[in-house]
C-alpha positions as CSV (number, residue, x, y, z in Angstrom):
1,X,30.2,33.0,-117.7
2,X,30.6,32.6,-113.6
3,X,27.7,33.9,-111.5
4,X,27.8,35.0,-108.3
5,X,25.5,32.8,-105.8
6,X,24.9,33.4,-101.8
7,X,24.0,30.4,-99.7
8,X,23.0,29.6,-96.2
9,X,23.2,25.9,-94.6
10,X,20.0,25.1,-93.0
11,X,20.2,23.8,-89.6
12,X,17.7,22.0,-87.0
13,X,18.3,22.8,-83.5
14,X,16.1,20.5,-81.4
15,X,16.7,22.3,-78.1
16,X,17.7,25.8,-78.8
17,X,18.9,26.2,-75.1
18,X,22.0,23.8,-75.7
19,X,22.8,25.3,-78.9
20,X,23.3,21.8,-80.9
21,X,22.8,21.5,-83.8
22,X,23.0,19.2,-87.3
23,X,23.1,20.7,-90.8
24,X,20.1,19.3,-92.7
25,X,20.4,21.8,-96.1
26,X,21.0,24.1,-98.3
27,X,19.3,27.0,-99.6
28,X,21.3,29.2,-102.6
29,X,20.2,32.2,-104.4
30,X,21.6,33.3,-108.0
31,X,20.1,36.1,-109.2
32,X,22.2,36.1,-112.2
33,X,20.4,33.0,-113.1
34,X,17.1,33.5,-111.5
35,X,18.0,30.7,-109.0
36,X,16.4,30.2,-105.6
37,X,16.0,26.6,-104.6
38,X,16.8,24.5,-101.4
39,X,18.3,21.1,-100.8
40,X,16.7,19.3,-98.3
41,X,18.2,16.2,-96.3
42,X,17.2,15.2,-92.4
43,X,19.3,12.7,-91.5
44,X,17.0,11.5,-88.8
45,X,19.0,9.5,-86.7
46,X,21.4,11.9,-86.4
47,X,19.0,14.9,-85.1
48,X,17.4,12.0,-82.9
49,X,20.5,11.2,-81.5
50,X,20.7,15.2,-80.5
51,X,17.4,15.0,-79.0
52,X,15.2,11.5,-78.9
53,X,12.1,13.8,-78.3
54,X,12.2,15.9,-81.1
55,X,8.9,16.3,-82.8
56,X,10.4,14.9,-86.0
57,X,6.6,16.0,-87.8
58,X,7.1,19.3,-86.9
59,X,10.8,19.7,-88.3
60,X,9.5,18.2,-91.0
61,X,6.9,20.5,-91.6
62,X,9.4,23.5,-91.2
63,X,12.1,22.4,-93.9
64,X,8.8,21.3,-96.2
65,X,8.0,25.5,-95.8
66,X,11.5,26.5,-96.8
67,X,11.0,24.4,-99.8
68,X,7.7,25.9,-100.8
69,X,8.9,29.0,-100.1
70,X,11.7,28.8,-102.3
71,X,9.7,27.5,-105.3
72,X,7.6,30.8,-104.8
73,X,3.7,31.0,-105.6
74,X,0.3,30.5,-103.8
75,X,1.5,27.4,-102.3
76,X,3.6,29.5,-100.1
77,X,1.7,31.2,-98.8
78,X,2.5,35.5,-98.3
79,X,5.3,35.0,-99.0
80,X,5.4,33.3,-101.6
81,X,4.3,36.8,-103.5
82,X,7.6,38.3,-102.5
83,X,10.7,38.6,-105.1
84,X,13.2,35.8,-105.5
85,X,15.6,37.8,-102.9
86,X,13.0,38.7,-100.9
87,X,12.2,35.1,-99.7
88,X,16.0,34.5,-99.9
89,X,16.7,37.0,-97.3
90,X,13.4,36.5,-95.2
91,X,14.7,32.3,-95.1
92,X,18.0,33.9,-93.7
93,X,16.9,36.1,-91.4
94,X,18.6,35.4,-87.7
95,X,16.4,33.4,-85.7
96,X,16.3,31.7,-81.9
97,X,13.7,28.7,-83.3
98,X,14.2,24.8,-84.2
99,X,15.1,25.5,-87.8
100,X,18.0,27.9,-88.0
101,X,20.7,29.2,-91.0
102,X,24.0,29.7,-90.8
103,X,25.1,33.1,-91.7
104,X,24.9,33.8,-95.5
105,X,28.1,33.3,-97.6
106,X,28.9,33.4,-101.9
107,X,30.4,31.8,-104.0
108,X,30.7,31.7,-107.7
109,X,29.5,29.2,-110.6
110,X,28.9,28.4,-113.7
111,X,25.6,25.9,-112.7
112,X,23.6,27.1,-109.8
113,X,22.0,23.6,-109.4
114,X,24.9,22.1,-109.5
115,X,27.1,24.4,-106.9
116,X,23.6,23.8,-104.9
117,X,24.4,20.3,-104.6
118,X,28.1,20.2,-104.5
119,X,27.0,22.6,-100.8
120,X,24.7,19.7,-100.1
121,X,27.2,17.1,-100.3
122,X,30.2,19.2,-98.7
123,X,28.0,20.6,-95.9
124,X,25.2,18.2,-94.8
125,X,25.8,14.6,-96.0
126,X,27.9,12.6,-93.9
127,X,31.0,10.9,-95.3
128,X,31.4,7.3,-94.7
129,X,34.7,7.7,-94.7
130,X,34.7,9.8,-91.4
């Protein structure tokens, strides 16, 4: 049976003022399946590339948070007591900072992990092919 999923791309915006950006994630919520989790990949170079003084600890930090806050618990902090779509829609929430999210979209599956990583290679890894 298909569920329905919503997901967000995660973006890092090194200088909010130019509005330039590189997708570094994923973060997808199934409820159907009790499924919150986020896929996490910086491509460094890139986002240096954008920005050569980018505080590359501090964007690291940040996606390391939307992780935690995914997984739930006391490791995330507050929030981390919040339901599944709770934390879904506080990671989504509009916002003018260095780590940013596309607006929400769905999708349907049979395998939220795996729909979760077909996003992560159709949205944020680079093909070598161009």
């Amino acid at each position: 049976m298909r569920s329905i999923y919503n997901y967000a791309v995660i973006r890092v915006v090194p200088r909010v003022e130019r509005a330039e950006f590189i997708n570094a994630g994923v973060i997808l919520d199934c409820q159907e399946a009790g499924f919150l989790d986020a896929r996490i990949e910086l491509d460094e170079t890139r986002l240096l590339a954008l920005d050569p003084q980018v505080d590359l600890a501090t964007v690291r930090a940040h996606l390391g948070a939307i992780q935690a806050i995914c997984a739930g618990g006391t490791q995330a902090g507050p929030l981390g007591a919040l339901s599944r779509r709770e934390r879904f829609g506080w990671l989504t929430a509009p916002r003018s900072t260095l780590i940013q999210t596309s607006p929400v979209h769905s999708g349907q599956c049979d395998d939220a992990a795996g729909a979760l990583e077909h996003l992560t290679q159709t949205m944020v890894r680079v093909r070598a092919d161009g």
